[in-house]
C-alpha positions, 0 to 999 in steps of 0.5 A, a space after each residue: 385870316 388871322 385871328 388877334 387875342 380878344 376874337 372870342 370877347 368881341 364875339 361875346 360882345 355881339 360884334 361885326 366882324 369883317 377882313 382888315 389888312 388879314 386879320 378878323 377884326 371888330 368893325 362894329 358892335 350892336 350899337 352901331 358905328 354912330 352911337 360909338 363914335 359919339 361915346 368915345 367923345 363923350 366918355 371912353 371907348 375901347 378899341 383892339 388894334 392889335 392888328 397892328 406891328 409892334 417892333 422892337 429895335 436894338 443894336 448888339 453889342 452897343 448897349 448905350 444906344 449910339 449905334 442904334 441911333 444912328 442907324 435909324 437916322 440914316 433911315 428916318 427923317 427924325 433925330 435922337 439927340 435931345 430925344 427923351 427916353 420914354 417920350 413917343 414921336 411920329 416918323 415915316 418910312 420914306 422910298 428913294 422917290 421921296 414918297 411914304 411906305 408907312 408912317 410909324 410911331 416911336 419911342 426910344 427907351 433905354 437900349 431899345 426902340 419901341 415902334 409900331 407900323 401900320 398892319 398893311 405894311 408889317 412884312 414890308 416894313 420889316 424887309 425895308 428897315 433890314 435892309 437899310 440897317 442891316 446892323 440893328 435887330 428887328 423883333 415881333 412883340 407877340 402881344 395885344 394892343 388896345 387903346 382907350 380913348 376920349 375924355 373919361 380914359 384918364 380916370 378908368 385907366 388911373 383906378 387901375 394904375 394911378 401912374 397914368 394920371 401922371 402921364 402926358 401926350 406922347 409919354 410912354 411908360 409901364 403900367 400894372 393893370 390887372 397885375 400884368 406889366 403893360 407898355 402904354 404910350 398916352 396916344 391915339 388916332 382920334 384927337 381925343 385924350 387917350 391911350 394905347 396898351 400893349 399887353 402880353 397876350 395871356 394877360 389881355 382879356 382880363 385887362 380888357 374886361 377890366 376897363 370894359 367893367 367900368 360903366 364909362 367904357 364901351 367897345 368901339 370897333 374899326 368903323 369909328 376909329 376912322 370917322 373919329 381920326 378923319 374929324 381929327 384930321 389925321 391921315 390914314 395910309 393907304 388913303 391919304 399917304 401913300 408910296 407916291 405922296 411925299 410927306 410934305 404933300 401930305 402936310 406932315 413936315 413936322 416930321 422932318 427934324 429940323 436938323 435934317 433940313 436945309 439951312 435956312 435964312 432967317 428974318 434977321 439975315 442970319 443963317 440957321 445951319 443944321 447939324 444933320 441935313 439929308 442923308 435918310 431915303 428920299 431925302 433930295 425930293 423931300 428937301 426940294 419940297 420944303 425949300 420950294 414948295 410941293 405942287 400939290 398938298 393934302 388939305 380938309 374939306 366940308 360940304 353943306 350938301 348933304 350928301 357923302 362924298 366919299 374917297 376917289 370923289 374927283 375935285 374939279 375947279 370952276 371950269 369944271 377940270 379936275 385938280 384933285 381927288 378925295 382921299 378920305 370922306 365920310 359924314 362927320 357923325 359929331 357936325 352932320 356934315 360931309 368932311 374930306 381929306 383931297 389932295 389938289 394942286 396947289 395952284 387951285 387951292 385959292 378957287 372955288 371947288 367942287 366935288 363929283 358925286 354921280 355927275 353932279 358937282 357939289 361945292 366944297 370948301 377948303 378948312 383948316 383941320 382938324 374939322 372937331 378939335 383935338 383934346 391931348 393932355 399935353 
């Protein structure tokens, strides 16, 4: 397995390691995935994902950054024009069948974007997006990358920078800590206030001691983060988003541009004309979807039996047939009860629904995500 930057600091810090996506990473510490889950609501945890792809992107020879933009729209469903520099945004990496091979995060700074993949899908993302745009230049940034989360982040981190106060969701900048120039975006994957550090890598573990001094931090490892992103809502690929899930399915349409769509009658009669339609991967099954519906979507679920329902659960409907599966499922550490991400028909999302757990069926209901609300300075 690989190792990442910190190893030794988790070490120190009494914490369980375990293989995720080929690196050696933290899972949890002696506390406990609960006790984790629960500060990082309530103050501020500190997570290493430095198993995840930093990329960087840029275009030789074209330093305005036309030419890198539109070579990534002919890539992703988003669009650059009116994009501000420095502001992050949300994507997919979509195959030819409409399905997706990762989701992304993206911001585009001034001769660069900046983009982080998931770490299952590093090598094959690099390969993807050379071979759709063979004229931009991809880059590894070999650096360490945590993410201070929950409601206390913003006062650890501005005693360290006060320019992070100042920073909004989704806004990226540079920020001095410890004396080290490090890339931070304000973001997460809990649905708490928060953000995510890149750091040169001889500089991370004096960064992270320093928040980790502050009495409001604790160390939080894998474990949590994914019971927090379930509660928030927020899909895991892998689980919930996959190459064979389009990302209408998934609920994530907002992350089609709007000019990248069809047009579209308003309620007036008039028509809305977009400026970019189609033209990325995937773009007629993504299209069809939105225009007529998706036969199937990822929606949350709850249970008042208290039993975990975990992924691969089968969701059948009152005549016992089976219209779906669990993606992601876990008992919710901040409600005490089961909480699930499951794709179903969607000719069977207004009936009543049960979930196979040991032959047995337990009723779920359909709710509107997220399960605990999200708290973004936006």
């Amino acid at each position: 397995m690989k190792s990442i930057a910190l190893e030794k600091l988790h070490a120190e810090l009494g914490a369980k390691f375990g293989a995720f996506a080929g690196f050696n990473m933290p899972i949890q510490y002696p506390e406990g995935l609960k006790a984790e889950h629960q500060h990082t609501r309530s103050h501020a945890g500190l997570f290493d994902v430095s198993h995840m792809g930093q990329l960087r992107i840029t275009a030789p020879n074209n330093p305005s950054g036309t030419k890198l933009a539109q070579s990534l729209e002919a890539v992703l469903p988003c669009d650059f024009d009116g994009w501000p520099r420095d502001v992050q945004r949300y994507s997919v990496l979509l195959n030819d069948r409409g399905g997706i091979e990762d989701d992304l995060m993206l911001v585009w700074r001034e001769s660069e974007v900046r983009m982080v993949v998931n770490a299952g899908n590093r090598d094959a993302d690099l390969a993807r997006l050379s071979q759709l745009a063979p004229d931009l230049k991809f880059e590894w940034i070999d650096a360490a990358l945590i993410a201070l989360q929950g409601p206390e982040a913003e006062a650890v981190l501005s005693a360290l920078d006060p320019l992070a106060a100042s920073m909004t969701f989704m806004q990226a900048a540079e920020l001095n800590l410890c004396d080290a120039v490090c890339f931070t975006t304000r973001s997460g994957y809990t649905g708490e206030d928060g953000y995510e550090i890149s750091i040169p890598k001889e500089d991370a573990e004096r960064v992270a001691r320093a928040l980790l001094g502050d009495r409001r931090v604790k160390p939080v490892g894998l474990g949590a983060r994914d019971t927090l992103r379930l509660e928030a809502g927020l899909p895991l690929h892998g689980n919930d988003i996959s190459p064979n899930i389009s990302p209408i399915e998934a609920q994530l349409g907002f992350a089609i541009a709007a000019s990248r769509r069809l047009p579209k009658k308003n309620a007036d009669g008039s028509l809305t004309t977009p400026t970019k339609p189609g033209g990325f991967p995937g773009s007629s099954t993504v299209l069809k979807h939105l225009a007529e519906g998706a036969s199937r979507k990822l929606v949350g679920l709850i249970s008042k039996e208290p039993v975990p329902i975990r992924a691969h659960a089968k969701i059948v409907n009152a005549q016992g047939q089976a219209v779906g599966e669990v993606t992601s499922g876990t008992v919710s550490p901040s409600l005490g009860v089961p909480v699930m991400l499951a794709l179903i028909d969607s000719e069977a999302l207004t009936g009543p629904l049960s979930a196979l757990v040991r032959d047995k069926q337990l009723a779920v209901q359909i709710t509107k995500l997220p399960f605990v609300p999200k708290r973004y300075k936006r």
